[in-house]
PDB file of N, CA, C and O in Angstrom, chain B, residues numbered from 101:
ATOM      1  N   UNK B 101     160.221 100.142  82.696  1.00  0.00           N
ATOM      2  CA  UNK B 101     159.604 101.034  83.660  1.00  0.00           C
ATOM      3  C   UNK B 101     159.324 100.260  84.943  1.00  0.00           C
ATOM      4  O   UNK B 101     158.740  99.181  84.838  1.00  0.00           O
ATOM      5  N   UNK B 102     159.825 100.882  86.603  1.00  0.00           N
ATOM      6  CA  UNK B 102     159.358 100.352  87.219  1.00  0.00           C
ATOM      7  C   UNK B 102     157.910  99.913  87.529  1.00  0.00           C
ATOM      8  O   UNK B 102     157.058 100.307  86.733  1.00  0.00           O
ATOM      9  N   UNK B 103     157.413  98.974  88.820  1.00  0.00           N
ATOM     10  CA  UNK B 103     156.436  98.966  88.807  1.00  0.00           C
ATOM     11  C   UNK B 103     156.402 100.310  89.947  1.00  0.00           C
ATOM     12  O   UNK B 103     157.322 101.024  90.348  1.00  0.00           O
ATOM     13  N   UNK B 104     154.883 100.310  90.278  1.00  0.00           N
ATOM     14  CA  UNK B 104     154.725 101.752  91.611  1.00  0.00           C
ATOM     15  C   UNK B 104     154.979 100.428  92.482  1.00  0.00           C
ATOM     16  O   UNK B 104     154.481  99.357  92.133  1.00  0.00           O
ATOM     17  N   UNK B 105     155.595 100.520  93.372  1.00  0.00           N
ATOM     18  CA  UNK B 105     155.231  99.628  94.817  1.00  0.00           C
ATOM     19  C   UNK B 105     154.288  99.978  95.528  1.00  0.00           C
ATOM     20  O   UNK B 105     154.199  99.329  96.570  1.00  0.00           O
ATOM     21  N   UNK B 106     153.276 101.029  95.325  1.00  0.00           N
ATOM     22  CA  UNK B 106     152.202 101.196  96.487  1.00  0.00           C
ATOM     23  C   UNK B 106     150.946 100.425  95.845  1.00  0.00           C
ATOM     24  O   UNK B 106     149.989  99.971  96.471  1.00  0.00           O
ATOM     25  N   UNK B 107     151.125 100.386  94.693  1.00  0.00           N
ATOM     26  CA  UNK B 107     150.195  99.183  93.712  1.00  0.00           C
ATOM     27  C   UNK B 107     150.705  97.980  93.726  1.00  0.00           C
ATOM     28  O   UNK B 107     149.810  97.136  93.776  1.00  0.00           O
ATOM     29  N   UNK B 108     151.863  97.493  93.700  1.00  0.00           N
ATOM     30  CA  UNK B 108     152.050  96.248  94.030  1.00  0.00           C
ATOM     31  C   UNK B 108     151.722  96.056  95.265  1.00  0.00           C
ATOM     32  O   UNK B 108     150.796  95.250  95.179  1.00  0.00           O
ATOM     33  N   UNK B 109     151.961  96.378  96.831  1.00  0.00           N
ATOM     34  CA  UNK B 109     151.940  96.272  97.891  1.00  0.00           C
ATOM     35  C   UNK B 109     150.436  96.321  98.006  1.00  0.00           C
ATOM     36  O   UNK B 109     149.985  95.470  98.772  1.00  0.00           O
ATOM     37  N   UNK B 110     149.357  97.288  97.304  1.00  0.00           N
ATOM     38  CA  UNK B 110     148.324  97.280  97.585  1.00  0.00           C
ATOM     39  C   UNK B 110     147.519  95.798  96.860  1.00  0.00           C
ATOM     40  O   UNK B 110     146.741  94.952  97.300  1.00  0.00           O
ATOM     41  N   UNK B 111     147.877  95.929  96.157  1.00  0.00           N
ATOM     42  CA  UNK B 111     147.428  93.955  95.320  1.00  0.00           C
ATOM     43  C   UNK B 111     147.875  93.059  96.119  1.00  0.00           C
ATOM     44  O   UNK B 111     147.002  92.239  96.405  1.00  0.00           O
ATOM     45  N   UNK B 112     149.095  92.829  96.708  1.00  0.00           N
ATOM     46  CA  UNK B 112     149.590  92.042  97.418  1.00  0.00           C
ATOM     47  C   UNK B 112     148.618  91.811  98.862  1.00  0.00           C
ATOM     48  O   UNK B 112     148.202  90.749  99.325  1.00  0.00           O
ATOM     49  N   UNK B 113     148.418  93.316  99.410  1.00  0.00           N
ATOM     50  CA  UNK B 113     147.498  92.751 100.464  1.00  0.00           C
ATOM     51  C   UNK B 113     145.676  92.748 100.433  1.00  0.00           C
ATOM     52  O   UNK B 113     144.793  92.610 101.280  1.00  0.00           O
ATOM     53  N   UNK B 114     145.732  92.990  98.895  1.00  0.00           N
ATOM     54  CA  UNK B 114     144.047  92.667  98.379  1.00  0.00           C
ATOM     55  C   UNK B 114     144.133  90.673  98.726  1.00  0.00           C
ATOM     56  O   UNK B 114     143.194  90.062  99.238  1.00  0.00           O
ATOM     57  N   UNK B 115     145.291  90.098  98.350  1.00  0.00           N
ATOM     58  CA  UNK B 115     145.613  88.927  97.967  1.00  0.00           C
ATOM     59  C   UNK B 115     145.310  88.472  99.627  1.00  0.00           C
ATOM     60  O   UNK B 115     144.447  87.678 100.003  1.00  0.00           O
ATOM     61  N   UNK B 116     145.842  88.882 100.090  1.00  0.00           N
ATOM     62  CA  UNK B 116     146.228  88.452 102.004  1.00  0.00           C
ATOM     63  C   UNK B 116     144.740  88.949 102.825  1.00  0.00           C
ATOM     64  O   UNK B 116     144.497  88.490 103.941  1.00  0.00           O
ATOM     65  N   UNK B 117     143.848  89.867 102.187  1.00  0.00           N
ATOM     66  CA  UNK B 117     142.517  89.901 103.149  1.00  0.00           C
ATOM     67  C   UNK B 117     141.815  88.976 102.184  1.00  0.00           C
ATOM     68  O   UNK B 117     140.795  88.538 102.716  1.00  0.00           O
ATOM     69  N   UNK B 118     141.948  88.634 101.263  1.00  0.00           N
ATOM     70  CA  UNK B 118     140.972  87.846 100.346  1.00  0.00           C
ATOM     71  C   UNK B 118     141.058  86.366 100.492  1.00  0.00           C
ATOM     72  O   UNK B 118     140.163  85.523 100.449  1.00  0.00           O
ATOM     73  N   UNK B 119     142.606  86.217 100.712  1.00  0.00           N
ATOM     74  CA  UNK B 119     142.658  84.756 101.289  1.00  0.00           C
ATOM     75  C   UNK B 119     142.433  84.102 102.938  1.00  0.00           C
ATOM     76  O   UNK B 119     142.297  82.927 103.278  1.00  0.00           O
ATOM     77  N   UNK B 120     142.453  85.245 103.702  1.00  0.00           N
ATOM     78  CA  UNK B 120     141.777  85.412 104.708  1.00  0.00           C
ATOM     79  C   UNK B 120     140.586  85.199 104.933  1.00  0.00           C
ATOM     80  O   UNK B 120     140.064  84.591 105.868  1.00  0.00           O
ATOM     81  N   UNK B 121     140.214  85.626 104.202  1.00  0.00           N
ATOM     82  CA  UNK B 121     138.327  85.216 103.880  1.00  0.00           C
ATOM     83  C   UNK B 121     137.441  84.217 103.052  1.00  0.00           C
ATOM     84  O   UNK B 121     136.287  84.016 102.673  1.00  0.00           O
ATOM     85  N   UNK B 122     138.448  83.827 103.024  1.00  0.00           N
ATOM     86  CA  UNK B 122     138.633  82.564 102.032  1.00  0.00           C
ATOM     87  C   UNK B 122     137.737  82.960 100.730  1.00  0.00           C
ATOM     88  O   UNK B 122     137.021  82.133 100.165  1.00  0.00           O
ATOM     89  N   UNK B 123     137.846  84.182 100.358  1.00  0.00           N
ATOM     90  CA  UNK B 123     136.973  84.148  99.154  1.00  0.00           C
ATOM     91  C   UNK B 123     137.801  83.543  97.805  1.00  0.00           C
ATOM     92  O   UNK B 123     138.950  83.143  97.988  1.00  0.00           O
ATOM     93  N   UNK B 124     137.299  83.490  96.658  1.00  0.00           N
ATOM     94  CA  UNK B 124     137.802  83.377  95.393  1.00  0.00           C
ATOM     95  C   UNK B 124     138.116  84.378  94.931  1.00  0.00           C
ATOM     96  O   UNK B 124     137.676  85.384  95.487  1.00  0.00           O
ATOM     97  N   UNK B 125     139.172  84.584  93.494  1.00  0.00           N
ATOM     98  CA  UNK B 125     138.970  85.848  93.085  1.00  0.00           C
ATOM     99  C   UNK B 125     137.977  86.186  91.997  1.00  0.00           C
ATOM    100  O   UNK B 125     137.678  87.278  91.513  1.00  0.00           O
ATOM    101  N   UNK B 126     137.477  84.781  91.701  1.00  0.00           N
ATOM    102  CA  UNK B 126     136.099  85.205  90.824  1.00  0.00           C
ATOM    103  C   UNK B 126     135.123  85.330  92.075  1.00  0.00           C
ATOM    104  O   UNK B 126     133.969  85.493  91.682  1.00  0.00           O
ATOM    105  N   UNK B 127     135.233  85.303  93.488  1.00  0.00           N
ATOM    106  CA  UNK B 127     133.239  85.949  93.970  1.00  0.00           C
ATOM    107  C   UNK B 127     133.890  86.827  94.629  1.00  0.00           C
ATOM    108  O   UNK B 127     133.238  87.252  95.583  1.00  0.00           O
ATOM    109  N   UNK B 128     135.437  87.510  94.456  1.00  0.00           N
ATOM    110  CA  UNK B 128     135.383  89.172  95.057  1.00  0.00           C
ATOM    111  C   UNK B 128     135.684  89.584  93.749  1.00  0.00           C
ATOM    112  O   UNK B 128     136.314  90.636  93.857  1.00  0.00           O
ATOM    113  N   UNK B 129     135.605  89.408  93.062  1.00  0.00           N
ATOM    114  CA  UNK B 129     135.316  89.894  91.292  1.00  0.00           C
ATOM    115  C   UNK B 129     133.729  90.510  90.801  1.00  0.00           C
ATOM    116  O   UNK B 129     133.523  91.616  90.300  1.00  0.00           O
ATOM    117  N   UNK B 130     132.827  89.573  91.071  1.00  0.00           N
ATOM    118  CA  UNK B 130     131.464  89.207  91.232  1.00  0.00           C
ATOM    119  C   UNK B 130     130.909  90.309  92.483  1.00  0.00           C
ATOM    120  O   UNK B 130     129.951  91.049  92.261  1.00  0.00           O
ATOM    121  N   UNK B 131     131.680  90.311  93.894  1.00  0.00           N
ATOM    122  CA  UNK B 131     130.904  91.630  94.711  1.00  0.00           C
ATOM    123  C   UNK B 131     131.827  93.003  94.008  1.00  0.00           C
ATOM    124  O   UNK B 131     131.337  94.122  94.162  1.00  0.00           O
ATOM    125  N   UNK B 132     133.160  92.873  93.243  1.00  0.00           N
ATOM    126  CA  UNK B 132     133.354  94.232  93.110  1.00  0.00           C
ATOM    127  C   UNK B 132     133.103  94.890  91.701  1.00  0.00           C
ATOM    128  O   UNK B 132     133.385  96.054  91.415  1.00  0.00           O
ATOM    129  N   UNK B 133     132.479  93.880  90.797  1.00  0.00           N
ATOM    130  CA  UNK B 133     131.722  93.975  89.477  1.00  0.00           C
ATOM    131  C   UNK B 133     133.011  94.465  88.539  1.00  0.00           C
ATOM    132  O   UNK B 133     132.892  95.424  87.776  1.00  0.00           O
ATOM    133  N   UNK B 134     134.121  93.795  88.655  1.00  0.00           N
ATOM    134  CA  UNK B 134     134.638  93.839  88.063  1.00  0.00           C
ATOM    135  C   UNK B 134     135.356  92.126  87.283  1.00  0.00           C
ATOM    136  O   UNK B 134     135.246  91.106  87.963  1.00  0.00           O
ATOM    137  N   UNK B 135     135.850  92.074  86.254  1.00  0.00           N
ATOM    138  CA  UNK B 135     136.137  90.768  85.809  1.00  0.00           C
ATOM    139  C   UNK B 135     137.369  90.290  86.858  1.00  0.00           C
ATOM    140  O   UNK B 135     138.103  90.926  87.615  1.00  0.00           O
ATOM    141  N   UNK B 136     137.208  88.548  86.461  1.00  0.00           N
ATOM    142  CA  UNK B 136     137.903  87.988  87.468  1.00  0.00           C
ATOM    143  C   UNK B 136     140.001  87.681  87.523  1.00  0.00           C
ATOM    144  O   UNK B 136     140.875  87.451  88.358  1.00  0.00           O
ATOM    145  N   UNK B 137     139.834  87.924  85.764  1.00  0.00           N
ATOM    146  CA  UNK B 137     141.165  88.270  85.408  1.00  0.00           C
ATOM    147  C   UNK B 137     141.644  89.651  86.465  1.00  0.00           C
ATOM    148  O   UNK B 137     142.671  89.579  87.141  1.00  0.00           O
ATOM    149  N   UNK B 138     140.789  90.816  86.482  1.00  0.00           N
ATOM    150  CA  UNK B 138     141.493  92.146  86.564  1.00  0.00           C
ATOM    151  C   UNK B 138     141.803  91.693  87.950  1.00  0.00           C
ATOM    152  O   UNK B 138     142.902  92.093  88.333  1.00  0.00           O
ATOM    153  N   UNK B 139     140.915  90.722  89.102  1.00  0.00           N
ATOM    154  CA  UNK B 139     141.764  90.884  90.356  1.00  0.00           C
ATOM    155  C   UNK B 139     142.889  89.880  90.696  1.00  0.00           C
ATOM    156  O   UNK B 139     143.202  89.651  91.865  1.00  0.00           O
ATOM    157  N   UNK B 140     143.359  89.416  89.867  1.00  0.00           N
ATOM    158  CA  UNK B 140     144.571  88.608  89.773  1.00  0.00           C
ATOM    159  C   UNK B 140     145.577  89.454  89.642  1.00  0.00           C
ATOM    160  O   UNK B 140     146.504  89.542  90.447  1.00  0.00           O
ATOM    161  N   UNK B 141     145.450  90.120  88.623  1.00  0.00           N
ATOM    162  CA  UNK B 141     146.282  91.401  87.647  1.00  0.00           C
ATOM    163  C   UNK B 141     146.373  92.252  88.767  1.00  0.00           C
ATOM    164  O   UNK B 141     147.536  92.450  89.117  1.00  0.00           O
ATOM    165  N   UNK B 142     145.336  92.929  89.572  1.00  0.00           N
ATOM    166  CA  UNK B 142     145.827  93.628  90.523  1.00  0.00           C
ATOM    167  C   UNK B 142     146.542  93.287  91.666  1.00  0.00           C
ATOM    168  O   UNK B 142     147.438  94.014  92.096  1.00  0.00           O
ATOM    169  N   UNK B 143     146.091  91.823  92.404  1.00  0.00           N
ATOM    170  CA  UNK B 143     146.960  91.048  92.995  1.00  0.00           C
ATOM    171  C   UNK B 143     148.639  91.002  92.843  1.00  0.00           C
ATOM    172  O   UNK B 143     149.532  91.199  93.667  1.00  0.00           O
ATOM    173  N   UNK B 144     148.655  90.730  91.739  1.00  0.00           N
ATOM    174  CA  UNK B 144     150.038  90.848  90.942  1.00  0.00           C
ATOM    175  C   UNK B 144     150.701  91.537  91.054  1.00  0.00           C
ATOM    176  O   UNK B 144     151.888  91.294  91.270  1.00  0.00           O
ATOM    177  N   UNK B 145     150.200  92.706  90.950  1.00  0.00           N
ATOM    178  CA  UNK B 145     150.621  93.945  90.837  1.00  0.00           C
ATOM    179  C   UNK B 145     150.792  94.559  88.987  1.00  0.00           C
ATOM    180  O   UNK B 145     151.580  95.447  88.662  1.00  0.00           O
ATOM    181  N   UNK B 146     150.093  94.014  88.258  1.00  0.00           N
ATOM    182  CA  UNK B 146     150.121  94.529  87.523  1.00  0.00           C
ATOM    183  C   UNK B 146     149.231  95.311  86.371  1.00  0.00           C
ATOM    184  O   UNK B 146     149.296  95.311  85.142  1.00  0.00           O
ATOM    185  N   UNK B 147     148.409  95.945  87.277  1.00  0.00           N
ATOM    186  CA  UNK B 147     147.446  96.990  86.858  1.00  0.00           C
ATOM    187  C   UNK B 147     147.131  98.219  88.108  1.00  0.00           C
ATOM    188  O   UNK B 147     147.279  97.904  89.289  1.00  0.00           O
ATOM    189  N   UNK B 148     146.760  99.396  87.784  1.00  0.00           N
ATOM    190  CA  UNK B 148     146.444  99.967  88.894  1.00  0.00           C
ATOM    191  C   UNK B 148     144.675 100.196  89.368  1.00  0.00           C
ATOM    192  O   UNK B 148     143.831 100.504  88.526  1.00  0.00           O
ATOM    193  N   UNK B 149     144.486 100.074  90.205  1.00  0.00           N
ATOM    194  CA  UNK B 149     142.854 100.313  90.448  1.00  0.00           C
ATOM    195  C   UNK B 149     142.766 101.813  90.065  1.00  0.00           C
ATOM    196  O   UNK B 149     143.681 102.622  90.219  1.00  0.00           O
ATOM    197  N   UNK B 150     141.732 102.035  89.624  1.00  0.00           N
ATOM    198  CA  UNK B 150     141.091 103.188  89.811  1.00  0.00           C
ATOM    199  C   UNK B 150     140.502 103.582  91.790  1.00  0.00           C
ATOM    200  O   UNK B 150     140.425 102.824  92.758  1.00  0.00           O
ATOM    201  N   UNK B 151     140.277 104.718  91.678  1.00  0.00           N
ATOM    202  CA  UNK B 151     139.631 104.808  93.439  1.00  0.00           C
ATOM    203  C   UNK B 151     138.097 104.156  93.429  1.00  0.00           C
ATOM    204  O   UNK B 151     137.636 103.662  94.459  1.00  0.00           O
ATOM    205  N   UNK B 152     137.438 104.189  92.340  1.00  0.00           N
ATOM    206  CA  UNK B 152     136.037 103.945  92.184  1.00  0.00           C
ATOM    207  C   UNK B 152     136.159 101.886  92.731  1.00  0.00           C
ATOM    208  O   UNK B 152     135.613 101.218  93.610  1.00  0.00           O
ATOM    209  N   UNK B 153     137.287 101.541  91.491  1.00  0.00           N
ATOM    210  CA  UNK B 153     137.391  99.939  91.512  1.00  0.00           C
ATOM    211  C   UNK B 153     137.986  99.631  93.239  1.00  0.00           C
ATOM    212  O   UNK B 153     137.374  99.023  94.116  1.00  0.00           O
ATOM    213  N   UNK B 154     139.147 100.177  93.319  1.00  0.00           N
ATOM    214  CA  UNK B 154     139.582 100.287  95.057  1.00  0.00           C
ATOM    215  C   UNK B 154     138.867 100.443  96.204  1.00  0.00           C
ATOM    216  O   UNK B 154     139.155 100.017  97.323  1.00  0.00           O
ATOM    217  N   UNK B 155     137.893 101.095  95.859  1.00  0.00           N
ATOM    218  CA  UNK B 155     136.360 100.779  96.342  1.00  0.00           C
ATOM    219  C   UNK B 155     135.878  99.653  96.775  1.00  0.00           C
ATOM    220  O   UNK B 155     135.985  99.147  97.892  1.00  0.00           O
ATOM    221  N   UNK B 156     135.439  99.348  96.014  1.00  0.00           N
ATOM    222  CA  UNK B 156     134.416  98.627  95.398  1.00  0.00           C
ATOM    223  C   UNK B 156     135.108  97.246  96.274  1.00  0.00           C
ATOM    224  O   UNK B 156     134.467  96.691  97.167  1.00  0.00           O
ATOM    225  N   UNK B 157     136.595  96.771  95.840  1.00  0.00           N
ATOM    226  CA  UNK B 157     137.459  96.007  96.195  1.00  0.00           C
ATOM    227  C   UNK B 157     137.758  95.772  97.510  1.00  0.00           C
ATOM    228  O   UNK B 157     138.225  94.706  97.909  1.00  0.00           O
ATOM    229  N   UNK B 158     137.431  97.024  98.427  1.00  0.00           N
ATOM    230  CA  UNK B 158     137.927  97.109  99.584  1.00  0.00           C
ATOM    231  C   UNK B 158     136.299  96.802 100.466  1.00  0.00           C
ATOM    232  O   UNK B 158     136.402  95.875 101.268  1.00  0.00           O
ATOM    233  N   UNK B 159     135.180  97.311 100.419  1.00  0.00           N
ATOM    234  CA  UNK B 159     134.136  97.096 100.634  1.00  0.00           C
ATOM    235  C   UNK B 159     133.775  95.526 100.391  1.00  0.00           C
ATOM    236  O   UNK B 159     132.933  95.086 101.174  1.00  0.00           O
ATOM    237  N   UNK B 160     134.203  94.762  99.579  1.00  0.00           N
ATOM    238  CA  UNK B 160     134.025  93.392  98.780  1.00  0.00           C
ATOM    239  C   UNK B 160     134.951  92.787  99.724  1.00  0.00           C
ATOM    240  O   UNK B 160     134.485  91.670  99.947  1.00  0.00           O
ATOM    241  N   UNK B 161     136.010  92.940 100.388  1.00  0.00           N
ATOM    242  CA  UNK B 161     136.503  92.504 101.487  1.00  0.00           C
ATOM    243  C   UNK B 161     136.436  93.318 103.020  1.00  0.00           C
ATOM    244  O   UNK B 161     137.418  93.462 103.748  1.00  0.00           O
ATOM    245  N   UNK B 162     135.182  93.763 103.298  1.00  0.00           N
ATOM    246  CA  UNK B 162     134.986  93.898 104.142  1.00  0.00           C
ATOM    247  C   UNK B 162     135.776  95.105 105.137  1.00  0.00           C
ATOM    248  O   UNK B 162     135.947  95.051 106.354  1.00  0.00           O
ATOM    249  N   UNK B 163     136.226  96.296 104.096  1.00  0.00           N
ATOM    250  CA  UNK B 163     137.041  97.362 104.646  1.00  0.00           C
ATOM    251  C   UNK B 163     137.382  98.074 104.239  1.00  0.00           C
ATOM    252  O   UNK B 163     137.964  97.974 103.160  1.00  0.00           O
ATOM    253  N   UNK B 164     137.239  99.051 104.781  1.00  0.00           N
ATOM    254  CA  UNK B 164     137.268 100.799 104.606  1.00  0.00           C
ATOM    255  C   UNK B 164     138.398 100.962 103.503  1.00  0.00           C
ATOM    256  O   UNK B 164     139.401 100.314 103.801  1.00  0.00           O
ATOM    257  N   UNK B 165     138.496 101.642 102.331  1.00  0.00           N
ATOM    258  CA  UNK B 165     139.151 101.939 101.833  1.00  0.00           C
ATOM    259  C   UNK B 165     140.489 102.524 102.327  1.00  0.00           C
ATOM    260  O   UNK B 165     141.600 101.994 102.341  1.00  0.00           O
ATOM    261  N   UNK B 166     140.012 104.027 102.822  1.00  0.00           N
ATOM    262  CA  UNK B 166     140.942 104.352 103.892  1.00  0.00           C
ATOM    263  C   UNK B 166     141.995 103.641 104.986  1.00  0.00           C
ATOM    264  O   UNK B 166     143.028 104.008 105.547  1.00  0.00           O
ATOM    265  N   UNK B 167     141.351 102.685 104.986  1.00  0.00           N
ATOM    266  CA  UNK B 167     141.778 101.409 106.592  1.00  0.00           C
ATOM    267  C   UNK B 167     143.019 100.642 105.752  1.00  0.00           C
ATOM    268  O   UNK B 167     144.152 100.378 106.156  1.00  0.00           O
ATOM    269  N   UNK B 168     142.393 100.371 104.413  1.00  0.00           N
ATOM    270  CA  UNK B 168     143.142  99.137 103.641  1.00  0.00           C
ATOM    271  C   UNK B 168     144.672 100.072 102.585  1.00  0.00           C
ATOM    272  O   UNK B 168     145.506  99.446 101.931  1.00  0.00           O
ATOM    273  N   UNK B 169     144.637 101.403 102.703  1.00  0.00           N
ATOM    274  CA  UNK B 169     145.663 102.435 102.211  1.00  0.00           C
ATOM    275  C   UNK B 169     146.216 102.576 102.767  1.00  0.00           C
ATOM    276  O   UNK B 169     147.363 102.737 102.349  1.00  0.00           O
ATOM    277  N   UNK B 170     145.970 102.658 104.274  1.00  0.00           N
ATOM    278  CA  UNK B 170     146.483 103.434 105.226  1.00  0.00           C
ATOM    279  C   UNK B 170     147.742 101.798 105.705  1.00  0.00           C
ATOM    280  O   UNK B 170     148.965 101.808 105.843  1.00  0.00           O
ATOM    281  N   UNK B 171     146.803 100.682 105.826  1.00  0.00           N
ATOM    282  CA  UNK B 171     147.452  99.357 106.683  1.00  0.00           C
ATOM    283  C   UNK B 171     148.732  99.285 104.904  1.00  0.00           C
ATOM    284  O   UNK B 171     149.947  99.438 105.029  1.00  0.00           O
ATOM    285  N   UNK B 172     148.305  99.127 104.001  1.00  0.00           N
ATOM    286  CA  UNK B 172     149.272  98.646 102.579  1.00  0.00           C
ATOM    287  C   UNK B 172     150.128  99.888 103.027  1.00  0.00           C
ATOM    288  O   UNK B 172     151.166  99.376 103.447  1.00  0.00           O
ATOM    289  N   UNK B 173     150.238 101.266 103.159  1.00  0.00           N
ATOM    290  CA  UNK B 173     151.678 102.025 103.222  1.00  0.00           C
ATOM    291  C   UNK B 173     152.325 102.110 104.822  1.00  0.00           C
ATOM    292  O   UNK B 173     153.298 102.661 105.337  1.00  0.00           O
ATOM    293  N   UNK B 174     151.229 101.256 105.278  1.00  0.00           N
ATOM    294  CA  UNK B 174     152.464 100.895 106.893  1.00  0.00           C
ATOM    295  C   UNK B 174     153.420  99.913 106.463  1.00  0.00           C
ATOM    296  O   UNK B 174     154.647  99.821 106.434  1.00  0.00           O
ATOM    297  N   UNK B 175     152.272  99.101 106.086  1.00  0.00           N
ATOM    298  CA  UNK B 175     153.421  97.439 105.764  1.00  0.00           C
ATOM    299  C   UNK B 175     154.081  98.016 104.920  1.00  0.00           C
ATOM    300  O   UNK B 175     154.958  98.340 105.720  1.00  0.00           O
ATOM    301  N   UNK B 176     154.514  98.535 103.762  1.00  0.00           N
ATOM    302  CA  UNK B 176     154.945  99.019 102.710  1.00  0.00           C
ATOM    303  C   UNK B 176     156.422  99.543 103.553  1.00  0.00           C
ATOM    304  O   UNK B 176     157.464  98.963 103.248  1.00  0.00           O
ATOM    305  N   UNK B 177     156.458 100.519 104.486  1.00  0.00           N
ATOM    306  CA  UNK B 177     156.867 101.179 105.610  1.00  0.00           C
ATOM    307  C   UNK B 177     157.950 100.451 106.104  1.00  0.00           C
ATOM    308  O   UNK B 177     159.163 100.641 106.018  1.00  0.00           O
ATOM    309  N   UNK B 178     157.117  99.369 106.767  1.00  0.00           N
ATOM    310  CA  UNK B 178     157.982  98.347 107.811  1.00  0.00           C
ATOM    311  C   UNK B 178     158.523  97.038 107.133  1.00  0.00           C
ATOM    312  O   UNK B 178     159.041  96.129 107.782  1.00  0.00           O
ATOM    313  N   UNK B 179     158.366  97.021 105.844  1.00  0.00           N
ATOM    314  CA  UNK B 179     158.587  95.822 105.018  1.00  0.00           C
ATOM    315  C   UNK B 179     158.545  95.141 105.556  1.00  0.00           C
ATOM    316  O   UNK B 179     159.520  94.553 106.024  1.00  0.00           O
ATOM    317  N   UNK B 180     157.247  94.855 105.775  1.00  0.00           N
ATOM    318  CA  UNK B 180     156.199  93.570 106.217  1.00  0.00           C
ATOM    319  C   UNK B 180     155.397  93.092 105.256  1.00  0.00           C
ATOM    320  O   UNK B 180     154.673  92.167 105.624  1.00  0.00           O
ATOM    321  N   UNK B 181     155.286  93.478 103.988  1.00  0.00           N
ATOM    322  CA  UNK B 181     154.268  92.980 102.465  1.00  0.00           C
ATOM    323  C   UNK B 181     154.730  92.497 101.821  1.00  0.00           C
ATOM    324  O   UNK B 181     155.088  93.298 100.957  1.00  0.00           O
ATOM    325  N   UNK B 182     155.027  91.573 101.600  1.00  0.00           N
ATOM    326  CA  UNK B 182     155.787  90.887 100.123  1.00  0.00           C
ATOM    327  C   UNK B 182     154.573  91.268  99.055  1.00  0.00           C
ATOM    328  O   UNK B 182     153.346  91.238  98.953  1.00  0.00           O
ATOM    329  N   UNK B 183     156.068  91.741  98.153  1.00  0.00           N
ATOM    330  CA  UNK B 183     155.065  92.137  96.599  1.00  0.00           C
ATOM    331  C   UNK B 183     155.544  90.399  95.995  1.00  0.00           C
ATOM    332  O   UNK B 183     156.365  89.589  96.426  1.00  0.00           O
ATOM    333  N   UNK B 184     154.727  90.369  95.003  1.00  0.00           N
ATOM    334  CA  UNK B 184     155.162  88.919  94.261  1.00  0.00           C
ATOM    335  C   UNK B 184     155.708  89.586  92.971  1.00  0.00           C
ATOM    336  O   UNK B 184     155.349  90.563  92.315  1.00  0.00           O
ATOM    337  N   UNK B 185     156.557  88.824  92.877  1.00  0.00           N
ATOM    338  CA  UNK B 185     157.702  89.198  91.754  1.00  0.00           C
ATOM    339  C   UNK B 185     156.832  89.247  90.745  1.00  0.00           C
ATOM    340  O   UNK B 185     155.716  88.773  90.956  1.00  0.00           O
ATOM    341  N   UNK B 186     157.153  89.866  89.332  1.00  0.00           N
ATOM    342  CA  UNK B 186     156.692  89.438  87.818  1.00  0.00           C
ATOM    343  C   UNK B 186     156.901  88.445  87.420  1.00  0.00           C
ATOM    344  O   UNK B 186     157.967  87.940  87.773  1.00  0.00           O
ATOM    345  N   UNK B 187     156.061  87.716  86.552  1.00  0.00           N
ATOM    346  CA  UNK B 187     156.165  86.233  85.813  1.00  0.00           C
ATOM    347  C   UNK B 187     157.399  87.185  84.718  1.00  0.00           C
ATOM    348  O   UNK B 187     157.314  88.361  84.363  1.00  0.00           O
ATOM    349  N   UNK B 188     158.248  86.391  84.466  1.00  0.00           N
ATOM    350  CA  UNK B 188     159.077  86.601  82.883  1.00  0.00           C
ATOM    351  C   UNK B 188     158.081  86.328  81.892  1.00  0.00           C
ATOM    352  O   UNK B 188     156.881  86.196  82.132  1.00  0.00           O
ATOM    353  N   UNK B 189     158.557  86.260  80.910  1.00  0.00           N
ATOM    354  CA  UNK B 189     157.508  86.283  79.607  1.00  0.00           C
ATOM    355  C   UNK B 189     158.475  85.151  79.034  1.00  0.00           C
ATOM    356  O   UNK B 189     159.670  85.008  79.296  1.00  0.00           O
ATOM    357  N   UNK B 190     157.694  84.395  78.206  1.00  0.00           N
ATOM    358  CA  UNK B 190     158.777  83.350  77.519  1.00  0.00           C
ATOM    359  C   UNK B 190     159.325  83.867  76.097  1.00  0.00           C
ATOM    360  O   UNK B 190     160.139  83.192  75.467  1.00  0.00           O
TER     361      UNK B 190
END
């Protein structure tokens, strides 16, 4: 099954405002009260947020939910986002 690309693209640029801000992903884990595995996994692209967690995530970096949907399906758009590939499995 593919992945969605608007969930990869959207992890991808959770990854790019978070490293921007130089946070960790355990203390934007910690402001979005969620564990520190799940924002890797979403990073990745391989889980989807809920809107509640996308929230939470987007506020924890400092931006409008709306702002951070709207900027992930421009770049998405103009293929300007690198998604990061899947790890293989051994």
């Amino acid at each position: 099954m593919a992945r969605p690309r608007l969930s990869a693209a959207f992890g991808a640029l959770v990854r790019q405002h978070r490293a921007k801000r130089n946070l960790s992903q355990e203390r934007l884990a910690e402001i979005a009260d969620v564990h520190r595995n799940y924002v890797g996994m979403l990073e990745r692209g391989e889980c989807v947020a809920t809107l509640d967690v996308a929230e939470r995530v987007a506020q924890g970096l400092g931006i409008k939910l709306e702002d951070l949907i709207g900027e992930t399906r421009r770049r998405l758009e103009a293929g300007t986002v690198v998604i990061p590939r899947r790890r293989r499995r051994r």
